[in-house]
N, C-alpha and C positions, 0 to 999 in steps of 0.2 A: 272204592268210588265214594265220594263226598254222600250225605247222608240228604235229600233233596226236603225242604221245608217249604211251608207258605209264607209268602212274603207280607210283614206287616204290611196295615192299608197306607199308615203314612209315608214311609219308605216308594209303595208303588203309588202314592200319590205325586211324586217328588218326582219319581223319575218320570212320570205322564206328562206333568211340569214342562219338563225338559224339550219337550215332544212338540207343545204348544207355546210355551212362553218363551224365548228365545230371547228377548232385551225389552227394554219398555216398549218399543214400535208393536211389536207382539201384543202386548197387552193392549195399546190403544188402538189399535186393529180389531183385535177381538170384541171388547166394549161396545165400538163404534159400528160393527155389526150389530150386536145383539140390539140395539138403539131401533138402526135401518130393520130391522125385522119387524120390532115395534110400534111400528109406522110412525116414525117421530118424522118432524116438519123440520124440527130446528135443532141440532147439535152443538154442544160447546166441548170443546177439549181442550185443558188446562195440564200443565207440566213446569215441574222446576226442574233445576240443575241434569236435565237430558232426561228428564221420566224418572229419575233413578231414587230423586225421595218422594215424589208426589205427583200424581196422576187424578187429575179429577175429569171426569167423562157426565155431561147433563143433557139430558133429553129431553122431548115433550110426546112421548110415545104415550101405551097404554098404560102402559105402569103395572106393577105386581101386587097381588093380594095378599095379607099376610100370610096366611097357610103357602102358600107358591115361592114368597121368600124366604121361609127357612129351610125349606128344603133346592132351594136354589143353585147350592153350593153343593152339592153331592155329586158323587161323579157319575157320568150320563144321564145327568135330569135333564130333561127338555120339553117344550112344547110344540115342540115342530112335526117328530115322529110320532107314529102311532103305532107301524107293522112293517114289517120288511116291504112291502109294496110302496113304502114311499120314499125308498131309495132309486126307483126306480126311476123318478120324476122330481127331485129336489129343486123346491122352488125357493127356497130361502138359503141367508149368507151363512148362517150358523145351523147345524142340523145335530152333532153330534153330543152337546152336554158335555164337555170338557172344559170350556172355557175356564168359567167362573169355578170350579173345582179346580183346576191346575194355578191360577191366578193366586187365589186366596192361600194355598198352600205353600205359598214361596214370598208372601209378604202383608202386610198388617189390612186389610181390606173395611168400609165402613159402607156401607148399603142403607139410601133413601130413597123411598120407593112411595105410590099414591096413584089408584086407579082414578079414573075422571069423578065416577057417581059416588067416591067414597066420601066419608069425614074426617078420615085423620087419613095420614100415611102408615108407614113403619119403617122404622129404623134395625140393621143387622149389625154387629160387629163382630171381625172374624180376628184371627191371627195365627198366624201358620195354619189353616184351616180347621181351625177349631171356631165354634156358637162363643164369641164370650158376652153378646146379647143381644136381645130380641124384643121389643117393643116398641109399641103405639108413639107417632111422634107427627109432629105440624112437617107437611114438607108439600109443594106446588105437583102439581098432577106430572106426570112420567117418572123417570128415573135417574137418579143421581150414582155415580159408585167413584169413589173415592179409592186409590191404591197407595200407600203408605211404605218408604223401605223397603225395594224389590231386593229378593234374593240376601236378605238379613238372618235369614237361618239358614245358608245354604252359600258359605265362604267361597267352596269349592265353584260354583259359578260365577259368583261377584269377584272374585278375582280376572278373569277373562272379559270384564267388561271394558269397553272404551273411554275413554275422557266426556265427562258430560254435551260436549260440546257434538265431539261426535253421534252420540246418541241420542240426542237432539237432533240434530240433521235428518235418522233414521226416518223417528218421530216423526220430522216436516214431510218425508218422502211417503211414509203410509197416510197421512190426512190428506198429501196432494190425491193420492190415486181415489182416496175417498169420494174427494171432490166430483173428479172426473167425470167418477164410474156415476154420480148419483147427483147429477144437479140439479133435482127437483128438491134436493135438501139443501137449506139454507148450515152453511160448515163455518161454523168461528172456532178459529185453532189459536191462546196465549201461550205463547212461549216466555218462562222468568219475566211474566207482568206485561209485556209486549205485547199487542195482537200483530201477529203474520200475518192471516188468511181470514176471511171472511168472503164468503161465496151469496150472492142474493138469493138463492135458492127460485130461484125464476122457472127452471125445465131447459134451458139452454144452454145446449153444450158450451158453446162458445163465449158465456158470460164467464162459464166455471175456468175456461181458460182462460182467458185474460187476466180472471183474478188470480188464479193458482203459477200459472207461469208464465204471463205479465203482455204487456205491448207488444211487446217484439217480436214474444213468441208467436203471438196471435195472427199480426200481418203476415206472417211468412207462410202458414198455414191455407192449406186449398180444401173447400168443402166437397166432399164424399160422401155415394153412395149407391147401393146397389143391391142385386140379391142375384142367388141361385141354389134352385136344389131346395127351397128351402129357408135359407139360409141366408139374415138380412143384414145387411151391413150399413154402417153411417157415420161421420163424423169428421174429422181434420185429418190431412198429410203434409208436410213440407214440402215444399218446392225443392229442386234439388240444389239452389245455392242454402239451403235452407238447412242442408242436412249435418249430421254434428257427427264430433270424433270419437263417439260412443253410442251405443243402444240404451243410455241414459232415460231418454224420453222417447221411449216406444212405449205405449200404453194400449194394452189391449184386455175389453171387458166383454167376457161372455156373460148375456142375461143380468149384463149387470155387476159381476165379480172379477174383480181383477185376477189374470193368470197371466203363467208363462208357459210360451207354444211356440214350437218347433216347426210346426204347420203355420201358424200365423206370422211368426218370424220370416222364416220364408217364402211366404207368397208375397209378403211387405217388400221384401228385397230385390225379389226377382223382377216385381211389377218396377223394380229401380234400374233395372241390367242398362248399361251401357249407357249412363245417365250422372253416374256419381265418380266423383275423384275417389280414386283407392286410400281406403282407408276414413272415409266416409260413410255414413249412417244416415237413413233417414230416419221423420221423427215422425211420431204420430200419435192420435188418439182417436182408437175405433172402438165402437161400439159392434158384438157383434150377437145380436137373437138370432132365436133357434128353439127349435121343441125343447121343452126340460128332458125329453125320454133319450135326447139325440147326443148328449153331453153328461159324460159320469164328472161328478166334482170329486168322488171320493176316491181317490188315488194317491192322496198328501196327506202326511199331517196336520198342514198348513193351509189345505186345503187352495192351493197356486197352481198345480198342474191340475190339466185336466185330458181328458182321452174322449175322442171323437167316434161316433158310430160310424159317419162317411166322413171321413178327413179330404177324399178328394172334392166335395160339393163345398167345403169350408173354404180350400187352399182357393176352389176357381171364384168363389162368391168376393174375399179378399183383392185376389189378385185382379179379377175385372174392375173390381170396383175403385180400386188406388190406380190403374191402368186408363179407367176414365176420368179421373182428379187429372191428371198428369196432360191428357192429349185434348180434352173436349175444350174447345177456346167460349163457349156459352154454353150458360144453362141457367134453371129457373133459378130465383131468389132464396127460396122455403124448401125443405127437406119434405120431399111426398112420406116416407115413410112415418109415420107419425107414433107417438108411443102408444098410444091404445093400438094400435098395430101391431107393435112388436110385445106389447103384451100377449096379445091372443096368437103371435108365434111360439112364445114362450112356452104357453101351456099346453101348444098341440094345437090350437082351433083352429091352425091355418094349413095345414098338414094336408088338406083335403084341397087345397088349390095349386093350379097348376104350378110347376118348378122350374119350366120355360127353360131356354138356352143358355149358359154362362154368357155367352159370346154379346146375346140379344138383350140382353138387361139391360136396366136406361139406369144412365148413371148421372150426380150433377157435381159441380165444381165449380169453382170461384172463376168470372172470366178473367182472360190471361190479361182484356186489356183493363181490367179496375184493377189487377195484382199492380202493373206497371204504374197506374196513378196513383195508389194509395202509398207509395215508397216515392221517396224526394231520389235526384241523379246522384246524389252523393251516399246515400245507404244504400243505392241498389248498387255502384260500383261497390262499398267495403262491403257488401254481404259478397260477393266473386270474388273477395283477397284484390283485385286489381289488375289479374293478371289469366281472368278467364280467356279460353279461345275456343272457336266455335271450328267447325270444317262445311264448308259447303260443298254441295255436287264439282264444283269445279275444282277442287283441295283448296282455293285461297281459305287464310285464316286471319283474323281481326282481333282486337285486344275491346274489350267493353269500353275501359277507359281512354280510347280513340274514337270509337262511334259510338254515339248516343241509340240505344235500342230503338228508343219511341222513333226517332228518325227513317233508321233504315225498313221498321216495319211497315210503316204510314205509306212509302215506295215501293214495296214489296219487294225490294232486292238487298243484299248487301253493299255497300260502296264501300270502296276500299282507300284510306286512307293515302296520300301520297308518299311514295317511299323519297326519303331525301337521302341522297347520299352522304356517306361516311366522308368526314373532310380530315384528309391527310393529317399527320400531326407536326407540329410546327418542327422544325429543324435549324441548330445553329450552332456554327463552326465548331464549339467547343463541345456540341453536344457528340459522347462517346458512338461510333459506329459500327465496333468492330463486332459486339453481341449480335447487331441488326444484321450484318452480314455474315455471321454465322453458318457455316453450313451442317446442316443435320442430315443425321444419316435416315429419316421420314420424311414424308413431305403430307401435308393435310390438304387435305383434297375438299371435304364439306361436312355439312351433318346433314342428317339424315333426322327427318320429324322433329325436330327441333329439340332430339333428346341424344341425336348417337353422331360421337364425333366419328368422321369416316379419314383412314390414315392410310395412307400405302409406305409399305417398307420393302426391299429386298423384291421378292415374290410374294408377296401376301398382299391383300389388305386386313388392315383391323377395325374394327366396329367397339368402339369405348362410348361407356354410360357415363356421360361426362358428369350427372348427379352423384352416382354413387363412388366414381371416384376422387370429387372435391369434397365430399362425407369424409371420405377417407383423409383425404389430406387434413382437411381440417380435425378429425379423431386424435389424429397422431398427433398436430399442432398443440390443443389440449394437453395430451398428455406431457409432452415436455413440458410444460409451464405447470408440472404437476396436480393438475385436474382442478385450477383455480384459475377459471375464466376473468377479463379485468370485464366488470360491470359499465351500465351506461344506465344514466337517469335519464325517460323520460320526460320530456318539459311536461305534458299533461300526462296526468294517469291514463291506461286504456279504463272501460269500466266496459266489464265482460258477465253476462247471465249465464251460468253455466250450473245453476242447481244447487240445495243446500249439501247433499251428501258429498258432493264434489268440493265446495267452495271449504267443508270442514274439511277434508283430510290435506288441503291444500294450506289451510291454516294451524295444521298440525305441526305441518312441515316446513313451516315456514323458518326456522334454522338452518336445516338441511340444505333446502335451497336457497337461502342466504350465503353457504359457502361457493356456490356454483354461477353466482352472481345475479340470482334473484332477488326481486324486493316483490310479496305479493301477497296482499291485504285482503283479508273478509271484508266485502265492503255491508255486509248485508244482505238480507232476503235471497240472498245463493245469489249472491253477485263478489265478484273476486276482482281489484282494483289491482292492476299492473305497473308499477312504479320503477322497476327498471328491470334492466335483460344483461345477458351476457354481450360481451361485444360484438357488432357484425351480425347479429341475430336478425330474423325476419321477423316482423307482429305484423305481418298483414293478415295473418289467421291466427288473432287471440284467442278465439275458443277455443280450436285446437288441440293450440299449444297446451294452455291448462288442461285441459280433458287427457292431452295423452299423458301428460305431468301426474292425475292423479292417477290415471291407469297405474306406471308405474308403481307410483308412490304404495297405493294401496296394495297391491303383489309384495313389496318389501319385506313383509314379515315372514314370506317364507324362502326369500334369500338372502343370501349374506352380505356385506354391505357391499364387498367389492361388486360383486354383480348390479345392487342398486345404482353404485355410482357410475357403473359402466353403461348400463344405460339411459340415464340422466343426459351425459356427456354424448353418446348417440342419439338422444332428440335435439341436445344444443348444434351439433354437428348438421343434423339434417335439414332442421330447420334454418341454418345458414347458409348449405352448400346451393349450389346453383341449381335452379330449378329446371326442372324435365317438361317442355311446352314448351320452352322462350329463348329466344334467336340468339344465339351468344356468338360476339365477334372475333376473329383468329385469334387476334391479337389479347384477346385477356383467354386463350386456352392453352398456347401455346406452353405457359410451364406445367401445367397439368398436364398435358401430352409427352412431356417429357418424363414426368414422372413415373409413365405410365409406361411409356416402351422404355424406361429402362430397368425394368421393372419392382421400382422403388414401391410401387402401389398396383396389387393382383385381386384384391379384396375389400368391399364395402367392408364397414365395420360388423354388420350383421354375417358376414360369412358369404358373400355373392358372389361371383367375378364379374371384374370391371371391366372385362375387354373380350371379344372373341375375335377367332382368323378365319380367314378366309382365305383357302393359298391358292397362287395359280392352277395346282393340277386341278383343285377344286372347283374352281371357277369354269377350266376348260374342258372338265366332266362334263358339268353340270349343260355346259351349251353342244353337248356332244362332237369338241373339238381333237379330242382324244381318244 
């Protein structure tokens, strides 16, 4: 048996490193904590070339006194704990004393520091977590810390890094949550000399959105909020044309901390059931207090998960509260819950009043009729794609872009567009008729919901997904032309907000999907400019598209190209094939139906079947005529 030793401290400082620091985002996360503990007002965060040579984080907290900064960097130094009982009640973002000892040990580190009532500051310098010095120096009251060459002694992790660009993106995505979770701090984020973000630091949520993820984001957004058990909730949901083709922008802050929950994922979603097109996501930003005693943060390294003492008083507090954004068509102006409120949730003080019914909680949200005025007729149809359908008590269905919303509500009924009829198609002598009089061994009888062609053959009928078998048609199409779709420029660019970590791997890739007949530019601030598609392609849902693009894209590295490219060519495919909702006439199915019964095409590209039967004895079961 190997002979067991103690591990040097720098070796297990390296690997704790690991533990904590994970890419610059890591780093400027942690800083930007220790800052918010510090009661700072105002934060600046500075980064070049994706975090990767230089990371400056400046505050105006209390700042540290020279004895407390050289001992700063040790591992498990803090100011937070005193005694295991105040684990039990963790009121702040940083608790554990790792930070700044895992940081410093993985790259060149320089610390300016100055309490308010002192005279001078002091200045630290580390590298690879070593003191190379320690004194007295002029520097503005809170804290400065500078990160120099991440992971510069330590090849084996800087090799596994991203392209600056991406890592950068990271970078934007932990400042945004920053923002979010904490808008009584004013957040200026420079990226390579740019400023991106700048946040007023006002206390309202709603300012920190606008500035963090812009206009558009904003309007689409419904104010929320509620309580139960306990348990207070508050903040924005998206409407459901609103919602995106990823959990991108789900934000969710307990006490203030950004995490990820499985509980709060799902009461989000479910408060959405039968509400959203498949494969849709809503988006959100909740804030959610709670006694510190009622929520363990320490379950992570990262301190991201977290574990709930009553997770069903959390799931119904969420789920009521997004439940009443969605349904309540008024409510007041101002968020009753206030933060000195959720303060004294925070720390238990409120623990002694009642916890009332999920059901009964008063909830408020944006009315449905200022959502309706604050969007112009032409952004409220392209946020539906154009081709939404609603169902009424009666089954009629309506296309938005036929009736004008504000219209039919103003009446309180639906009217229904006039149907015109299909006008024959011209005919002349020379024109060929003998395909027209074709006789087929099927006959097409109708669809069904305006997604299933309905055929009878023989003794059967068939029920074919006329989407998933024009997917298919067109997969295969593809492929003979050797998986080089012919491109089409649009006349204008689309310009699509879809986030910076998305908009980078999108610009990563921007080759790849060059061969596939993309043209698709970083246009900026996580906005990705669409300059052309593959042919026949649909962009009535830009965001989408990009969003399941980088899905993809981002999975790539751990398959092999053929399966990249194969399904590249299955979103270009689906997003052309004909849509499941919308009325299609015989006459443009009829080769598709062919292809189908005979059975040239049995399977979507993803593995489904395109068709089921239904045989007579079936049918004459089923009516107990047998």
């Amino acid at each position: 048996m190997p002979k067991i030793y103690e591990m040097p401290p720098h070796l297990a400082d390296l690997i704790a490193a690991g533990e904590v620091v994970e890419r610059p985002a890591s780093v400027v996360k942690e800083l930007c904590e220790n800052s918010i503990d510090a009661g700072a007002k105002s934060v600046t965060v500075e980064i070049q070339d994706g975090g990767m040579s230089f990371i400056r984080v400046t505050d105006n907290g209390c700042g540290m006194a020279p004895e407390d900064a050289k001992i700063a960097f040790l591992r498990h130094a803090t100011s937070k704990l005193r005694d295991e009982r105040g684990l039990e009640a963790i009121a702040t973002l940083g608790f554990r004393g790792e930070a700044l000892a895992a940081i410093s040990a993985v790259s060149r580190v320089e610390l300016l520091t100055k309490e308010r009532d002192a005279a001078t500051g002091t200045r630290v310098e580390l590298e690879a977590g070593k003191i190379l010095a320690c004194e007295a120096a002029g520097c503005p009251d809170g804290t400065t810390m500078i990160v120099r060459n991440l992971f510069f002694n330590t090849p084996a992790r800087l090799k596994y890094m991203k392209n600056d660009k991406s890592e950068g993106a990271a970078v934007t995505v932990a400042v945004t949550k920053l923002c979010l979770s904490h808008p009584e701090i004013s957040i200026r984020y420079i990226k390579d000399g740019h400023e991106e973000i700048h946040t007023p630091g006002d206390g309202k949520t709603e300012s920190a959105v606008y500035s963090v993820l812009g206009r558009d984001a904003a309007k689409s957004l419904l104010k929320t909020e509620g309580e139960s058990g306990g348990v207070f909730v508050r903040g924005y949901v998206s409407t459901p044309a609103g919602a995106r083709g990823n959990r991108g922008w789900q934000f969710f802050f307990i006490n203030g901390r950004f995490v990820k929950s499985r509980v709060l994922q799902a009461a989000l979603e479910q408060a959405y059931k039968n509400s959203l097109f498949t494969g849709r996501f809503p988006a959100c930003v909740l804030e959610i207090d709670m006694s510190y005693s009622k929520v363990d943060v320490n379950v992570h390294p990262a301190k991201l998960e977290v574990r709930f003492s009553d997770e069903r008083s959390v799931f119904d507090a969420v789920y009521w509260a997004v439940r009443g954004a969605l349904e309540t068509e008024s409510a007041p102006a101002e968020l009753t819950v206030s933060r000195s409120t959720a303060s004294a949730v925070r720390s238990g003080l409120s623990d002694s009043a009642p916890a009332g019914n999920a059901k009964s909680a008063s909830f408020t949200s944006k009315p449905r009729e200022d959502f309706f005025k604050s969007v112009s007729s032409d952004e409220f149809r392209s946020g539906f794609g154009g081709g939404f359908k609603r169902a009424e008590a009666g089954g009629a269905e309506f296309r938005l872009n036929d009736v004008f919303p504000s219209k039919s509500r103003e009446q309180g009924k639906i009217e229904m567009p006039p149907v015109k009829p299909v006008a024959a198609p011209d005919w002349t002598p020379d024109a060929p008729i003998a395909e027209e009089r074709e006789e087929r061994p099927w006959r097409f009888i109708g669809e069904a919901l305006n997604t299933y062609l309905i055929v009878e053959k023989g003794t059967s009928v068939f029920l074919i997904d006329k989407h998933a078998a024009h997917e298919r048609v067109l997969f295969d199409k593809l492929k003979e032309k050797g998986w080089r779709p012919e491109g089409q420029l649009l006349m204008t660019p689309v310009i699509v907000n879809v986030g910076e970590e998305t908009a980078a791997v999108i610009a990563e890739s921007a080759g790849l999907l060059g061969e596939y007949g993309f043209e698709i530019d970083d246009f900026g601030g996580g906005a990705a400019a669409i300059r052309q598609i593959p042919q026949d392609l649909d962009i009535s849902e830009p965001e989408a598209l990009i969003e399941e693009l980088s899905g993809i894209l981002s999975s790539g590295g751990r398959r092999g190209l053929s399966e990249l490219r194969d399904d590249i060519m299955h979103t270009v495919a689906c997003k052309a094939a004909i849509k499941a909702g919308t009325r299609s006439e015989p006459a443009s199915v009829t080769g598709l139906i062919d292809k189908v019964m005979s059975g040239e095409v049995r399977y979507c590209p993803h593995g489904r079947p395109v068709m089921m039967e239904l045989t007579k004895y079936q049918l004459d079961k089923g009516f107990k005529r047998v």
